[in-house]
C-alpha positions as CSV (number, residue, x, y, z in Angstrom):
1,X,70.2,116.7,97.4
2,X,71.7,115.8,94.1
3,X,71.9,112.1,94.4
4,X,68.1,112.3,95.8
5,X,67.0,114.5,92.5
6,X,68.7,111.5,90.7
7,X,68.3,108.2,92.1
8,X,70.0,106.1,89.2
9,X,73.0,108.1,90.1
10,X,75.7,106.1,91.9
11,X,77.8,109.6,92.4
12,X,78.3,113.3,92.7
13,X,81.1,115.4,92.1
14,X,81.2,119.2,92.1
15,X,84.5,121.6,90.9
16,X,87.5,121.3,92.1
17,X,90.2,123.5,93.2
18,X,93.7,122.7,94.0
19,X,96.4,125.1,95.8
20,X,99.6,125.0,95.8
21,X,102.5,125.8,98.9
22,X,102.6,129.1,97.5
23,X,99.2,129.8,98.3
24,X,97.9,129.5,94.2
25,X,94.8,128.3,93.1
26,X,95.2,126.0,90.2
27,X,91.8,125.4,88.7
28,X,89.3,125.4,85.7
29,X,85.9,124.5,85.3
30,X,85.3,121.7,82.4
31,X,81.7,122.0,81.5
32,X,82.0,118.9,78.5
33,X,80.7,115.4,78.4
34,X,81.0,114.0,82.0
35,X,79.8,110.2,83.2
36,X,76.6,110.0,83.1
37,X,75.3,107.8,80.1
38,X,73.5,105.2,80.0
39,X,75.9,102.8,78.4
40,X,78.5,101.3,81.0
41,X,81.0,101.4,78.8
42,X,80.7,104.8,77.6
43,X,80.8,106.0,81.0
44,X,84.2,104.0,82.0
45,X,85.7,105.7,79.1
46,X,84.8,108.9,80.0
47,X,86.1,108.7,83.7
48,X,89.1,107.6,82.0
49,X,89.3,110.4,79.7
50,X,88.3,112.8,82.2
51,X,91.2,111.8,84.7
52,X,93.7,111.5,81.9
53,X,93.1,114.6,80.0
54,X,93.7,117.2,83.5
55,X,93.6,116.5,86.9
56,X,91.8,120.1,87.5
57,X,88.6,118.4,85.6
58,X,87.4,115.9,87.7
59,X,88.8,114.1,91.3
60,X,87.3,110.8,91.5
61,X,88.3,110.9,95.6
62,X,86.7,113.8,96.5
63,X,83.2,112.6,95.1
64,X,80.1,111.5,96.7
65,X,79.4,108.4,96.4
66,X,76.6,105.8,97.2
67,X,77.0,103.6,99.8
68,X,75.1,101.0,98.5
69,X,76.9,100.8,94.9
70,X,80.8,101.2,97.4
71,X,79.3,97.9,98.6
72,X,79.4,96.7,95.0
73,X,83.1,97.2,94.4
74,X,86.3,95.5,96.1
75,X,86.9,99.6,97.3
76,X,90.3,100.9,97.6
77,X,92.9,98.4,96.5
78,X,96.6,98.1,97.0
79,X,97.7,100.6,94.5
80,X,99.0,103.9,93.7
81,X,96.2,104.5,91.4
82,X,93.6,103.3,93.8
83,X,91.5,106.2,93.2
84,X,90.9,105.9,89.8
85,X,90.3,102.1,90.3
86,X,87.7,102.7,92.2
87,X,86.3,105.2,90.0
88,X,86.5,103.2,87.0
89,X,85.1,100.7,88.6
90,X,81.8,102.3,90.3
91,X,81.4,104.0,86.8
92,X,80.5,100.3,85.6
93,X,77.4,100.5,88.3
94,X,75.8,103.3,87.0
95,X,76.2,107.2,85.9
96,X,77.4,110.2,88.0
97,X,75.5,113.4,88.6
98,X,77.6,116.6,88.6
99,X,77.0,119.8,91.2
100,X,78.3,122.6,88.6
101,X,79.3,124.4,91.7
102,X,83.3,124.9,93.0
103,X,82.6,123.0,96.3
104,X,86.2,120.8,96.7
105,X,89.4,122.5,97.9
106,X,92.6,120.3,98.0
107,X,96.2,120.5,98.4
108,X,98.1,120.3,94.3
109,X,99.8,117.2,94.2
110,X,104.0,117.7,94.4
111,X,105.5,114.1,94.3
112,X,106.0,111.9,91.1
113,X,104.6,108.3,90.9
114,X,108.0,106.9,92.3
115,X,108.2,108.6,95.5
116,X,104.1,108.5,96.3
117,X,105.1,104.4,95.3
118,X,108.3,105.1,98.4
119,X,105.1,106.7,100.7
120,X,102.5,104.3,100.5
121,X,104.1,101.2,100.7
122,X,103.5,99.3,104.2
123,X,105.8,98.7,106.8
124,X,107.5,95.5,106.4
125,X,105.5,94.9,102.6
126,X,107.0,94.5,99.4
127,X,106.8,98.1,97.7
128,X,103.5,98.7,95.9
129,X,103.6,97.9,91.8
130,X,104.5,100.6,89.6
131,X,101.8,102.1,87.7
132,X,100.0,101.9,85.2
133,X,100.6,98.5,83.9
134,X,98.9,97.5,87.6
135,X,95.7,99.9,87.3
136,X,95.3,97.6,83.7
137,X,95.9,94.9,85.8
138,X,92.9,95.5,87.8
139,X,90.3,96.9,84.9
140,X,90.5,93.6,83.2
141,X,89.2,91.8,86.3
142,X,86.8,94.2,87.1
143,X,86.1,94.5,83.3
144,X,86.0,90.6,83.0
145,X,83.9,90.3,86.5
146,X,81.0,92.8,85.1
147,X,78.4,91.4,83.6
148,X,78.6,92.6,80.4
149,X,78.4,92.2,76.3
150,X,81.3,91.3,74.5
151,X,81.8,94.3,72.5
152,X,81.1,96.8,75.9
153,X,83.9,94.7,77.2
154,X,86.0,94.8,74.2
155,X,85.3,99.1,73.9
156,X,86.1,98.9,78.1
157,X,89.7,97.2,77.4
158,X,90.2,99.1,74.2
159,X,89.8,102.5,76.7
160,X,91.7,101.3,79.6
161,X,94.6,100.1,77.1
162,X,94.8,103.9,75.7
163,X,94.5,105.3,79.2
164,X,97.5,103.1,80.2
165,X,99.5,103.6,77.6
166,X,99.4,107.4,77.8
167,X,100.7,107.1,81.3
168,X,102.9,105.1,80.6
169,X,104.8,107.5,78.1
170,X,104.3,110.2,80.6
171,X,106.1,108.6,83.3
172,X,108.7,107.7,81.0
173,X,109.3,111.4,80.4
174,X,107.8,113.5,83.7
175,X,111.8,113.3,85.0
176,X,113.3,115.0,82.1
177,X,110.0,117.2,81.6
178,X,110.2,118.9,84.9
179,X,114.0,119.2,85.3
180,X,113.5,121.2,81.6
181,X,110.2,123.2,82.8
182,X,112.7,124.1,86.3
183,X,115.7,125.5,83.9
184,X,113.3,127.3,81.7
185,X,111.7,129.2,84.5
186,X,114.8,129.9,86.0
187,X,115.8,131.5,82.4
188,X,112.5,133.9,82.8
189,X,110.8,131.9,80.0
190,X,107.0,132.6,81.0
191,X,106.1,129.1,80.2
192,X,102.3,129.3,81.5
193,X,101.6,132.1,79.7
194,X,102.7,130.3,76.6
195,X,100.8,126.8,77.7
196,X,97.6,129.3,77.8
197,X,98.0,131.0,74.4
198,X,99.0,127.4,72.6
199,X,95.9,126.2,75.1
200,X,97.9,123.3,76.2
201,X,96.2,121.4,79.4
202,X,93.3,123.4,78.6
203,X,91.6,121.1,76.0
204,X,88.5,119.2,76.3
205,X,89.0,115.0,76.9
């Protein structure tokens, strides 16, 4: 009904929540800017911001999307990050329409990039690339393959650049990060009630 109410829309999402083994709910409603301008580039950098600044915002996977614009894209590809490929690169085709309604449930996500890198790989293939220096990879072909100006491509590469990068540093700290998180928790140190009063996770992309 969504996507009919708005046929330049090439998607839908709704809320999301995520749960963990324990049986948690781990959610929040963003109500900010979302993909829907006119402006392909504006939109790419907003998927991009959305699904850098907190997983609980936005899950490009468990969207609706168009079958005519999937026909547009080169779909999933052979990566870890294949879902926000494909989102970056449908957001290129046209804006998103939102459902401001808690309709997705999915489990929390509990392995790092290595070992979901160790799961996905093929039988008998060569292990799949490390992100995110292969999710840059594939924006500046789909980037280059869009027909575009030069300066939306230029603001396109300029976002997926900053997206990368902050990955990047993340993975280059997530080991030590949760081995200190694990030893402060076993110490009693309440550390989500001090990530809510600091509001850290919590802020708008």
């Amino acid at each position: 009904a969504a996507l009919e109410a708005a046929p330049e829309a090439v998607g839908v999402t709704t809320h999301v929540a995520f749960w963990d083994e324990q049986g948690a709910r781990h959610y929040v409603e963003y109500h900010g800017p979302r993909i829907d301008s006119p402006e392909p580039d504006r939109r790419f950098s907003r998927a991009l911001a959305l699904m850098a600044a907190d997983y609980r915002y936005f899950d490009p996977m468990y969207s609706l999307y168009r079958r005519s614009a999937l026909e547009r894209t080169q779909l999933e590809r052979m990566t870890l990050y294949a879902d926000f490929a494909l989102t970056s690169e449908i957001s290129l085709l046209g804006p998103f329409t939102h459902v401001p309604e808690l309709l997705t449930h999915r489990t929390r996500p509990l392995h790092n990039a290595g070992t979901w890198i160790h799961k996905m790989a093929p039988a008998g293939h060569p292990p799949l690339p490390y992100p995110p220096l292969d999710l840059f990879r594939h924006h500046v072909q789909m980037i280059r393959d869009t027909p575009l100006p030069l300066s939306s491509k230029a603001a396109c590469l300029g976002a997926s650049v900053n997206f990368c990068t902050t990955h990047a540093y993340r993975r280059s700290i997530e080991p030590l990060r949760g081995k200190l998180s694990a030893s402060l928790r076993k110490m009693g140190v309440p550390l989500d009630a001090i990530k809510r009063s600091l509001g850290v996770g919590g802020g708008e992309p």
